[in-house]
C-alpha positions in Angstrom: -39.3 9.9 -75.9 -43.0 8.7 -77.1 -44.6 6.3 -74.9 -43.9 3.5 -77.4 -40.2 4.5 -76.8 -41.0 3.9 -72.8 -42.6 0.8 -73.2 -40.1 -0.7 -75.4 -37.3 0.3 -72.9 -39.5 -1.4 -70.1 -39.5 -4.8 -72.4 -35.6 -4.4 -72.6 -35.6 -4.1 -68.9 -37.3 -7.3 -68.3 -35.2 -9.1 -70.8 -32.3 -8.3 -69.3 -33.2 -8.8 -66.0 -34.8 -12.1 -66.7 -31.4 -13.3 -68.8 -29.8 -12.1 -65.4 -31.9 -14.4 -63.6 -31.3 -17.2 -65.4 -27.3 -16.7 -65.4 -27.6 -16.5 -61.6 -29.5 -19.6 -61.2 -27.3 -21.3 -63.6 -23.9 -20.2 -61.4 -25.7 -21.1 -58.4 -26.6 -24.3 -59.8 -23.0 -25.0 -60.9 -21.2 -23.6 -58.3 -23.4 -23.5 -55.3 -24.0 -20.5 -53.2 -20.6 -18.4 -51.5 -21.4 -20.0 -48.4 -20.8 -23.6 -50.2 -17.9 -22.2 -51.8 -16.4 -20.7 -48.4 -16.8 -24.7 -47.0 -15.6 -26.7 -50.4 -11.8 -24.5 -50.3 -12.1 -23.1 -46.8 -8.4 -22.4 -46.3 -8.1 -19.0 -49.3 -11.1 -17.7 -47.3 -9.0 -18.4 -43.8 -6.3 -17.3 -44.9 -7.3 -14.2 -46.3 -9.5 -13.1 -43.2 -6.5 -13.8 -41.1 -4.1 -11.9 -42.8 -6.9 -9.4 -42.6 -7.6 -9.9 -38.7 -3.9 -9.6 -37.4 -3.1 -6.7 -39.5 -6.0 -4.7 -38.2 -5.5 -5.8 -34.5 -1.1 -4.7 -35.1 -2.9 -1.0 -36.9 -5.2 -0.6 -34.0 -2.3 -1.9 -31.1 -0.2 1.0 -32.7 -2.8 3.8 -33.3 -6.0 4.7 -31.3 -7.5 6.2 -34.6 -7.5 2.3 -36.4 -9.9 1.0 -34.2 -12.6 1.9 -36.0 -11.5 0.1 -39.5 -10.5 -3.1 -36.8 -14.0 -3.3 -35.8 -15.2 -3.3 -39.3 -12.9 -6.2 -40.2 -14.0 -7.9 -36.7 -17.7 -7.4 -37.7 -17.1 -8.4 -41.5 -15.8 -11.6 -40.6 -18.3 -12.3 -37.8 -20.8 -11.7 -40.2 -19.9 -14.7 -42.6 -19.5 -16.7 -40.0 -22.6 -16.3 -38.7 -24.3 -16.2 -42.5 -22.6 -19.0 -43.4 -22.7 -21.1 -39.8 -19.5 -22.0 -39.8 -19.2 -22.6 -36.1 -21.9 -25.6 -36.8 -20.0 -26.9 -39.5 -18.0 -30.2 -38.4 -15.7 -29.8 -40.8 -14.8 -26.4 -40.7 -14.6 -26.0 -36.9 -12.1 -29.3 -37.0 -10.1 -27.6 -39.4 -9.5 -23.7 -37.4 -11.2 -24.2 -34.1 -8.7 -21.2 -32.5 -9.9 -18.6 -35.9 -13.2 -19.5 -34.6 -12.8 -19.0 -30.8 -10.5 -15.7 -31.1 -13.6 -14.3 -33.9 -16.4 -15.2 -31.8 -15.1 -14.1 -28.2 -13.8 -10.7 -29.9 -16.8 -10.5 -31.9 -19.1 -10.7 -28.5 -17.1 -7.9 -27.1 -18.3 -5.6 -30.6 -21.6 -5.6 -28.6 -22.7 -2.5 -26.8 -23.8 -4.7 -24.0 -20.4 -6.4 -23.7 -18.3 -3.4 -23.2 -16.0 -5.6 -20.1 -15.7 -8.4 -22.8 -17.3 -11.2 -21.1 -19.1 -13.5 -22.5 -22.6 -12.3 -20.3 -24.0 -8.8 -20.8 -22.1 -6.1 -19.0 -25.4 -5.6 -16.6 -25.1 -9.8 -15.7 -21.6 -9.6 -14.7 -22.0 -6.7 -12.9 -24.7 -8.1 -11.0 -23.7 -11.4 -10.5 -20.2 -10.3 -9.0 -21.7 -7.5 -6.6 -20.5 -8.9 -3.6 -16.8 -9.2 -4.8 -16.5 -6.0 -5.7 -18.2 -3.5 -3.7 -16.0 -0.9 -1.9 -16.2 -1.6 1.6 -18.1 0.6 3.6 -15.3 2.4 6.1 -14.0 3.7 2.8 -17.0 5.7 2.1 -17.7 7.9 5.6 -18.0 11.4 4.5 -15.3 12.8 5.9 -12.9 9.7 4.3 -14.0 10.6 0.8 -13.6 14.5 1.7 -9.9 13.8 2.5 -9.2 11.9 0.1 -10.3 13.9 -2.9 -7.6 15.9 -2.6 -4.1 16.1 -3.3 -3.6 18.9 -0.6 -6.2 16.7 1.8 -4.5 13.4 1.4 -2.6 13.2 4.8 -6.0 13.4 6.4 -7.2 10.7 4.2 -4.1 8.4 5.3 -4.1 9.5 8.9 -8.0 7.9 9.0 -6.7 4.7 7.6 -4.1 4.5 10.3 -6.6 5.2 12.8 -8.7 2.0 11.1 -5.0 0.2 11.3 -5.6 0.4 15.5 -8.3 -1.1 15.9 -8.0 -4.2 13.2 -5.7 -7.4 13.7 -2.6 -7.6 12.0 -4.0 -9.8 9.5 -6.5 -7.7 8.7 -4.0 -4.7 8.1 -4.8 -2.4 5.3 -1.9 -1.7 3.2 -2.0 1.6 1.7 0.5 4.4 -0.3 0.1 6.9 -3.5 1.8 7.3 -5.8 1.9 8.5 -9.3 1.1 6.2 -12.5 3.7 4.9 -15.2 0.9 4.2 -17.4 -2.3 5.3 -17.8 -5.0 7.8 -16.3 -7.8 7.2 -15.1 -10.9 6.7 -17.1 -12.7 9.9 -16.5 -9.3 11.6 -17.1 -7.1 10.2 -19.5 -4.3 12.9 -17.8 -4.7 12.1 -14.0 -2.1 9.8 -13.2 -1.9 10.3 -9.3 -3.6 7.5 -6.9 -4.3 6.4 -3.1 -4.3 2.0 -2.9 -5.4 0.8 -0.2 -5.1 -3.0 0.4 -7.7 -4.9 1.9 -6.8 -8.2 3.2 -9.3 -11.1 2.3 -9.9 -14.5 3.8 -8.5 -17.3 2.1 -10.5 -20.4 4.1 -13.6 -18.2 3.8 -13.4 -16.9 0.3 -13.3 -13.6 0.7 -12.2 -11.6 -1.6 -9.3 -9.4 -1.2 -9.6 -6.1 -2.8 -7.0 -3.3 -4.0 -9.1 -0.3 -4.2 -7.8 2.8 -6.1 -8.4 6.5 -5.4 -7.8 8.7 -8.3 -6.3 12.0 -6.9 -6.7 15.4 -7.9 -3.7 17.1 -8.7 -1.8 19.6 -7.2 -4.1 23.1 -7.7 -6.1 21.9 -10.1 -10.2 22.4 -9.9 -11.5 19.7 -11.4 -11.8 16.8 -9.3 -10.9 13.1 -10.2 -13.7 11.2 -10.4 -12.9 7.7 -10.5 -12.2 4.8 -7.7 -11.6 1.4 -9.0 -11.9 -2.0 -7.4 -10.0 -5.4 -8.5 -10.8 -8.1 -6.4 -8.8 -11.6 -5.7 -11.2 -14.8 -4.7 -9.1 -17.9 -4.2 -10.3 -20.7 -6.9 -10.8 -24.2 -7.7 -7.4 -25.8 -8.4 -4.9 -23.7 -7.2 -6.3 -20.7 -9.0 -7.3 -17.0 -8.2 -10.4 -15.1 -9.4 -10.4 -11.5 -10.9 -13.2 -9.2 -10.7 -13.2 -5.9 -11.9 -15.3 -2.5 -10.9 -15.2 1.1 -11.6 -17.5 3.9 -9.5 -17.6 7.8 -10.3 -17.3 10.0 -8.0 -20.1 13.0 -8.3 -19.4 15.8 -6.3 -22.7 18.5 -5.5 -22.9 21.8 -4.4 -23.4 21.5 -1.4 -19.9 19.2 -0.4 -21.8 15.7 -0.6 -19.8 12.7 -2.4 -21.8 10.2 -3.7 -20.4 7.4 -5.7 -22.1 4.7 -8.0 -20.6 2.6 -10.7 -19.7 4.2 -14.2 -21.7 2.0 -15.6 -24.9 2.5 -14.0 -24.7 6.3 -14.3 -24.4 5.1 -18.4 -20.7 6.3 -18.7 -19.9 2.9 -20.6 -16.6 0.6 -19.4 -13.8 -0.9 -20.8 -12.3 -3.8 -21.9 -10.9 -5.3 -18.5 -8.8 -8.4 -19.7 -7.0 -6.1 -22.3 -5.0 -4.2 -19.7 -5.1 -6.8 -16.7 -3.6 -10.3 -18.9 -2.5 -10.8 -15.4 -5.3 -9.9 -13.4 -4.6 -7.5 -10.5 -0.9 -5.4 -11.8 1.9 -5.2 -10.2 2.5 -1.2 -9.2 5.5 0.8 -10.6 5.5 3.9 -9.6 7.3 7.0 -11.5 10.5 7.5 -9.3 10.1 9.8 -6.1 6.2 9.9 -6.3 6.1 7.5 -3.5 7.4 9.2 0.0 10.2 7.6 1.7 8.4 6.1 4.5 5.6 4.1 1.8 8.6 2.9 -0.3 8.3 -0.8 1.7 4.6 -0.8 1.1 5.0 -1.1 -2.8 7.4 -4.1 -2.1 4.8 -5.8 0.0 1.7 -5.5 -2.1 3.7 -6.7 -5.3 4.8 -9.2 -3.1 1.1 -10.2 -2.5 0.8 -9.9 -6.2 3.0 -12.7 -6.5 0.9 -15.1 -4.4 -2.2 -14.4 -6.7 -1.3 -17.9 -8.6 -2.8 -18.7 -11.9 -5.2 -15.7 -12.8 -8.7 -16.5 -13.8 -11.9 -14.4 -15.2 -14.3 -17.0 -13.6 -16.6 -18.3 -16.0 -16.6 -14.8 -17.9 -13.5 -15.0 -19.8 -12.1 -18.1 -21.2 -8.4 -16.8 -22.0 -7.3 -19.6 -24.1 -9.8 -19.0 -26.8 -7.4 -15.4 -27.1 -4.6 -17.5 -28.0 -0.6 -17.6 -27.0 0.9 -14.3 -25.8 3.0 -11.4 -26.6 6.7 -13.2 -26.3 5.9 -16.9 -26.5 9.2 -17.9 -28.8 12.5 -17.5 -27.7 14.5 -13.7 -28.8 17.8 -13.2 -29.1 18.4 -9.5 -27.1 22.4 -9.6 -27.4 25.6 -12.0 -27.7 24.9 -13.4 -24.5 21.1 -12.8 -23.7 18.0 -14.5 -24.9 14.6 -13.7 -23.8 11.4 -15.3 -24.0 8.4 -13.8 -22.3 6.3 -17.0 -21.9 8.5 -18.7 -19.2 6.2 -16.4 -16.8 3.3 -15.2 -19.1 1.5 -18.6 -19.0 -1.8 -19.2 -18.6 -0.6 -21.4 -15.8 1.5 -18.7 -13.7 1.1 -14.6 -15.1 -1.3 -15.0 -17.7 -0.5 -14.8 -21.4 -0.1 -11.5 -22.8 -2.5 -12.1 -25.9 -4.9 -9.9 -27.9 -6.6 -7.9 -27.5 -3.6 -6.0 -25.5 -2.8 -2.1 -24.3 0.1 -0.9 -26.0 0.8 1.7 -23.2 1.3 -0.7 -20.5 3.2 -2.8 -22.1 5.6 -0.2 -24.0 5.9 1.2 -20.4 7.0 -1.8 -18.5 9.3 -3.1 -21.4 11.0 0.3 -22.2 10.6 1.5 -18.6 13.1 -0.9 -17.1 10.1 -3.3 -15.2 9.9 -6.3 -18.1 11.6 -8.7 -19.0 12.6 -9.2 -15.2 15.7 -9.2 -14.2 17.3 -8.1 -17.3 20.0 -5.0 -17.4 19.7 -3.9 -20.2 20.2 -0.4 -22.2 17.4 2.1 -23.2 18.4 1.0 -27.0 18.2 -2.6 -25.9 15.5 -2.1 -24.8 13.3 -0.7 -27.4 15.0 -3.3 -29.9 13.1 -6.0 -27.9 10.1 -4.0 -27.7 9.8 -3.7 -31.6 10.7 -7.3 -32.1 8.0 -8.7 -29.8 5.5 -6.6 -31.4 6.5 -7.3 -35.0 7.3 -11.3 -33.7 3.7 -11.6 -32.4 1.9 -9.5 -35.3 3.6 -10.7 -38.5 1.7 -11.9 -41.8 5.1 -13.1 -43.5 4.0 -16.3 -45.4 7.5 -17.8 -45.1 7.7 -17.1 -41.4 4.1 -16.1 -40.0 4.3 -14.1 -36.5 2.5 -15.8 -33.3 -0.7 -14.9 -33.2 -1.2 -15.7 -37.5 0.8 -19.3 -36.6 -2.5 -20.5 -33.7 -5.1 -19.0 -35.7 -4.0 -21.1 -39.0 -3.2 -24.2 -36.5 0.3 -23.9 -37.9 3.6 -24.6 -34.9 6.3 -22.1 -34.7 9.7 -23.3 -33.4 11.7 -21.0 -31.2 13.7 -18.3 -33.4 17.5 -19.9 -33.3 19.7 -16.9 -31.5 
């Protein structure tokens, strides 16, 4: 092509960008930008982005491999309503203040810096709830941590804390048995499902904390040590309430025999998602049958006993759990001829806690189909995962005609109990 050819394409160019131009300002002018459109019809945007939402939060409850495409949905949605400052707008936060909450409060925990999903950083919380959730300090002695770093060395481990038992009041007992996990491992090892708790009382009048601190134990034989020890601590709270605080610390183990420990997330290990797995904020303990020896057996009743007493879980100001929504369960299910279920009579934000997104599928599978939830129910292993499916499918449906639980609160829309 000559150079007359070039510069006559160049002219085109301009032209068309320029007739481009004008057609954009003239839309614009007719029809306002998308953000104006979103706010004149908000509810096909809503809807949409809901439909959206739920079905990526059901994909990644089922599979670990969607929670990548969930967290582009999560930030997609965020992004408009950030772009489009929809949270400032009267109108529109009138109209869905729950799509709002649940988007911004799951959004905030997209962050790198929000890993726990609080509403501060990870490094605030952490340092603002130090003194709830340190491991206390007779559980660290050298030759404690030795013992108990080892299946083979536990009984030394235990006979120490009975040796503590002697010389504290029977208040101030520690309460302490392993066992071996239903339900997950531990976060250094996804496959390690063996663990020491040790109970240690708090004081009520004084607020101090009490705190159930969790040994992960190396198996039988194996090499590789278990690294993790976790803490959940219970502070009584305004109003009849209880206080959760969470903390995980690594174990390193050098060459020389020393144990140090320090919190996975200072050694920059990352953290999870606390409130996903603890709706109820310490857990009640089920052990897999036979892991716990015959003379602990009355232990496990006792501590789920104190579990009980833990009324009205709270994350302090970190966590606002309503913004998440009803729970897992909230309408009533009809389970048989004769039996009807509905998960919410306990799973309240006023008694258990709702069990609400985001949720661990594990956990819950395991105390449904494993006999533990609903409780009090007999009920068959097919019975059983029947309910299990139609809780899941109850809470996560995007049926138009008859939307599941968590579609009805974000639309602002009622359900009415399903009719047996």
């Amino acid at each position: 092509m000559n150079q007359l050819g070039f510069l006559r394409l160049g002219a085109f160019r301009i032209f068309v960008l320029a007739i481009t131009t004008l057609l954009i300002s003239a839309t614009s002018s007719v029809f306002g930008s998308p953000c104006d459109a979103l706010k004149a019809k908000p509810d096909v945007w809503v809807g949409g982005q809901v439909n959206a939402l739920v079905l990526a939060a059901h994909a990644w409850y089922e599979r670990d491999s969607a929670e990548r495409a969930y967290g582009v949905v999560i930030d997609r949605i965020a992004s408009t309503v950030r772009k489009c400052a929809l949270a400032d707008d009267k109108n529109f936060r009138d109209r869905y203040p729950q799509f709002l909450d649940l988007v911004t409060t799951l959004a905030l925990a997209r962050r790198p810096d929000h890993e726990l999903g609080f509403t501060v950083t990870d490094e605030t919380y952490f340092a603002e709830t130090r003194q709830y959730v340190e491991i206390p300090a007779f559980l660290l002695t050298p030759a404690f941590l030795r013992a108990v770093s080892r299946y083979e060395t536990l009984p030394q481990a235990k006979a120490m804390l009975r040796q503590l038992n002697a010389t504290r009041s029977s208040a101030d007992q520690l309460i302490f048995f392993s066992y071996e996990s239903r339900h997950l491992g531990t976060p250094d090892n996804p496959d390690s499902f063996r663990r020491l708790l040790i109970v240690v009382p708090g004081n009520a009048d004084q607020r101090t904390p009490e705190k159930w601190v969790q040994f992960g134990i190396t198996d039988p034989g194996a090499r590789a040590h278990v690294r993790n020890i976790s803490v959940v601590s219970a502070v009584p709270g305004p109003d009849s309430t209880t206080n959760v605080y969470f903390k995980d610390y690594f174990r390193t183990y050098g060459r020389t025999g020393a144990i140090t420990i320090k919190g996975r997330w200072e050694l920059g290990e990352g953290d999870d998602n606390c409130a996903s797995c603890h709706k109820s904020g310490i857990l009640p303990i089920f052990p897999v049958a036979g892991s716990v020896i015959r003379d602990e057996l009355p232990l496990v009743e006792k501590v789920n006993e104190r579990f009980l007493n833990y009324a009205r879980p709270r994350f302090d100001k970190y966590l606002d759990t309503t913004k998440l929504g009803p729970g897992l369960g909230s309408n009533v299910l009809q389970i048989s001829s004769n039996q009807s279920v509905q998960c919410s009579e306990c799973h309240h934000p006023n008694k258990l806690g709702s069990l609400n997104w985001p949720m661990d599928r594990t956990i819950i599978s395991s105390y449904i189909k494993g006999g533990q939830m609903p409780y009090g129910f007999r009920l068959t292993s097919i019975e059983r995962a029947r309910l299990y499916r139609r809780l899941v499918q109850d809470y996560f449906a995007i049926d138009e005609a008859k939307p599941g639980i968590l579609k009805s609160w974000l639309l602002g829309k009622s359900r009415t109990p399903e009719s047996p």
